[in-house]
C-alpha positions, 0 to 999 in steps of 0.5 A, spaced: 034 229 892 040 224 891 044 223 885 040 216 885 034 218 884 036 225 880 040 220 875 033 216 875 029 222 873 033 225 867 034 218 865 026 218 865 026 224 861 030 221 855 027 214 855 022 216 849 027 216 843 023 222 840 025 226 847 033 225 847 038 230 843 046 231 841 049 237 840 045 242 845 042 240 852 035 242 849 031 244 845 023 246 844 019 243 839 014 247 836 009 245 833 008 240 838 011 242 844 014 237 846 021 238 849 028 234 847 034 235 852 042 230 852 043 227 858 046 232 861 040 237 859 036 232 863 040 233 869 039 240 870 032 240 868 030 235 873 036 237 879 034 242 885 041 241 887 047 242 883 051 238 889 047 232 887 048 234 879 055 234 880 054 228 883 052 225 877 055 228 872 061 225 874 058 219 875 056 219 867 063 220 865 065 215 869 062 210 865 063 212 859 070 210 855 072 217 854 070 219 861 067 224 857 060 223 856 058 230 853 063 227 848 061 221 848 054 222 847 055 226 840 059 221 838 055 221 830 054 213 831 051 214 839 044 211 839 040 212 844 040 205 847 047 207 849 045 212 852 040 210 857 046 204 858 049 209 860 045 212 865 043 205 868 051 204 869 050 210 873 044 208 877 047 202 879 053 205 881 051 210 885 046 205 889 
């Protein structure tokens, strides 16, 4: 899997509102048994390498203001709009 197409597959775990967090990289839904994960827990749910997490993860800090995402994404006023912005960033720069 390239990073491509690993930021490709987290971004599309998190594409629904309902299924992006903060604070935790994921969580369990009971009752509805719908997972929610942050960017970074997207990542490690879908990679099957940690070289092309690694990858990524750079990747994301690189496009946030901070260079920190995980600290970027909790930021209380981050919406989930940014985001996807983000990873779409990421995607791009990593074509």
């Amino acid at each position: 899997m390239s990073t491509k197409e690993l930021l490709t597959d987290a971004r599309e775990l998190i594409s629904d509102p309902r299924a992006w967090i903060q604070g935790t990289y994921s969580v369990f839904m009971v009752g509805t048994g719908q997972a929610c994960y942050c960017g970074f827990g997207a990542l490690h749910a879908v990679s099957l390498s940690t070289i092309c997490e690694s990858d990524a993860r750079r990747r994301l800090n690189a496009v946030t203001a901070c260079g920190d995402f995980i600290k970027w994404q909790d930021a209380p006023h981050r919406t989930h709009a940014e985001v996807l912005a983000a990873f779409d960033r990421a995607i791009e720069a990593a074509s």
